[in-house]
N, C-alpha and C positions, 0 to 999 in steps of 0.2 A: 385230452391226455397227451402229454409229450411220449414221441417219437423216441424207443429206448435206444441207446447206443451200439452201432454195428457188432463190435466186435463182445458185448455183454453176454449175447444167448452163449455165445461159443466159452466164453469164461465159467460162466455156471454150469455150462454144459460137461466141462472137462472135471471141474469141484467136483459132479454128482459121481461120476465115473470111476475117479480113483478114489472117492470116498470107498466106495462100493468094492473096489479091488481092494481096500489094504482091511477094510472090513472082513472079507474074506479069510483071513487066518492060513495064510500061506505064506511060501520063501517071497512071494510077488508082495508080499503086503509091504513087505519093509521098502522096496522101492517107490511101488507107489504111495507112503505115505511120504519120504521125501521128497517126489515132484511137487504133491501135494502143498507140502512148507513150501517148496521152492516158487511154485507159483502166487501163491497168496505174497511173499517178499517180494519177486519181483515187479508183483500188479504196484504194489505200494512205495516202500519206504528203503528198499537194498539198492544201493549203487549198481549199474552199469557195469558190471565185468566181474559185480559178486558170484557168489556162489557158495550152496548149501550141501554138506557131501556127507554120504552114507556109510560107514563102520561096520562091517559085520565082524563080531569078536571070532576071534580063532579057536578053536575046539567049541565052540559055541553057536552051533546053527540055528538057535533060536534066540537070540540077543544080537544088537545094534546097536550105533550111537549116531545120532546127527550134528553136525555139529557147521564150522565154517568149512571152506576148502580145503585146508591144511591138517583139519582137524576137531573134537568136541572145543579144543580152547583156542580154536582161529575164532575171533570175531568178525562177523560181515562189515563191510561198511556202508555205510548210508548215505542219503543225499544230503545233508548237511556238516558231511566231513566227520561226524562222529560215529560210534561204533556201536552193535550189539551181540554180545556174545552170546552165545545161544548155543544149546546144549540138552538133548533129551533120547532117554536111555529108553530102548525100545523092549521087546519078549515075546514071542509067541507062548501065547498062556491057555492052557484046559481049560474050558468051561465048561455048564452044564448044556452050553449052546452048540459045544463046538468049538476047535480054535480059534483064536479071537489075539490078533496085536492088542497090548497094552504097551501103555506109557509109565514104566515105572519111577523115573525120575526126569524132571525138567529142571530147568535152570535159565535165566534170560536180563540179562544185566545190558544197561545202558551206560556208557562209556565215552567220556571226551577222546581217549589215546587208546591204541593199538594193545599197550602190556594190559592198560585196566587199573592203572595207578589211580587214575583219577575219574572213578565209578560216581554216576547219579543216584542209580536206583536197581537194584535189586529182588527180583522174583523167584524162589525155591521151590520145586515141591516132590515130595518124598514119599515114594509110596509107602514103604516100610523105615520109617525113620529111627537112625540109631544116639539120637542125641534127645535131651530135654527139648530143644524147640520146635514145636508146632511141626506137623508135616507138611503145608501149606504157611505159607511165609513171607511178607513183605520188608524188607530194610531201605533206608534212606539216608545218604548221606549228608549230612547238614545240620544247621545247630536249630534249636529250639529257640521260641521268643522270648517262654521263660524261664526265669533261673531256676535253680535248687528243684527241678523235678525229677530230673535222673539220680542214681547212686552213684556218689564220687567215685570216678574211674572208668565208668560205663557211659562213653558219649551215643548219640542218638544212631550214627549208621551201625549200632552194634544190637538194639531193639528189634526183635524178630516179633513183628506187627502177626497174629493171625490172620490169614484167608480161609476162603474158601477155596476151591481150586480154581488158578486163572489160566485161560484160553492163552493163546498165540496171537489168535485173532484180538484179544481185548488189549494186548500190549502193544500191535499194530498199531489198533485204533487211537490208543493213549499217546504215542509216540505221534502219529500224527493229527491229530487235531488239540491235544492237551502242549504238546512241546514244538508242532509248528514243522515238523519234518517231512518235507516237499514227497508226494508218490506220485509214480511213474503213469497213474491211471490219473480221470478226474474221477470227484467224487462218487458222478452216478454212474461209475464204473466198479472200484475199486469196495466203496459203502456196501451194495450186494454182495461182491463177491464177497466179502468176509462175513456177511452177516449170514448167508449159505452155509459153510465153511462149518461155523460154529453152530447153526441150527442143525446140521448133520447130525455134529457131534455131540451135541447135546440132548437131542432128541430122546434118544433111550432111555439118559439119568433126568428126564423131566425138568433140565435147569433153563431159567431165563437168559436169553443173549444181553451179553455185555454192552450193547452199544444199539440203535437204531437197525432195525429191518431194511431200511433205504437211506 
């Protein structure tokens, strides 16, 4: 059996940690689910000098927003010179368990340029959705092979694909092995720690991980 990587135990070590704190359902959650994002980017795919910063709305001590350094609509930048904006609306919310951080809206778009003029792919999702599309939602920018299958006027990046609800972790993973975007770990570094990450998080609602255990 290969020899795990030094610095692995301590990665999944800190995963279970702030898992555990922002599970918690305190003022502490909204921070530590920030580190949280911030480390899973920087294991991976966030440039060198990015950074993921925390919102807490005013009059509102139970609402947050994450977003880039700047802001929900600063995008990080990457190791391959492109971008992903990233954006997810936090709440301490009542439950029958207890307070409990929810995620009420994400957002996570891939991006050649800084404005977002010129978007790959787009990921939505909406707890309480106030339009017809899907609250869960994929769109893609790009043309179709064949003709005459959309309605005149309606090109393809305007198709709001239904999902399921997607992880952070599965957009990492897509980002880097589907589109080739260099991370800051190797694989049997970076592979667990995301597949941790989203095993946490999944655990409760019974869903399968998006990508390999290892």
């Amino acid at each position: 059996m290969a020899t795990p990587p030094p610095n692995l135990a301590k990665l999944l070590g800190r995963v279970r940690q702030l898992t555990e704190e922002y599970k918690a359902g305190n003022r502490q959650s909204f921070k530590s689910f920030r580190e949280l994002v911030s480390l899973l980017l920087s294991s991976t795919i966030m440039k060198t000098g990015g950074g993921v910063q925390l919102v807490l709305l005013k009059n509102e001590e139970k609402k947050g927003v994450i977003g880039g350094r700047k802001g929900p609509t600063d995008p990080l930048p990457l190791n391959n010179g492109r971008y992903l904006r990233l954006s997810m609306s936090l709440e301490l919310t009542d439950t029958p368990e207890g307070p409990r951080l929810k995620v009420y809206d994400s957002s996570f778009q891939y991006q050649l340029d800084r404005d977002g003029k010129h978007w790959i792919f787009r990921y939505d999702y909406l707890r309480h959705p106030a339009s017809q599309h899907p609250p869960a939602h994929f769109q893609i920018r790009g043309k179709l092979t064949e003709q005459l299958v959309l309605r005149q006027g309606h090109p393809l990046e305007r198709v709001h694909f239904p999902t399921s609800r997607v992880s952070l972790e599965a957009i990492i993973r897509l980002l880097a092995i589907q589109f080739g975007v260099r991370c800051n770990e190797p694989p049997d570094v970076w592979q667990p720690v995301l597949a941790e990450s989203e095993h946490l998080f999944f655990r409760i609602a019974h869903l399968p991980l998006s990508g390999p255990a290892e």
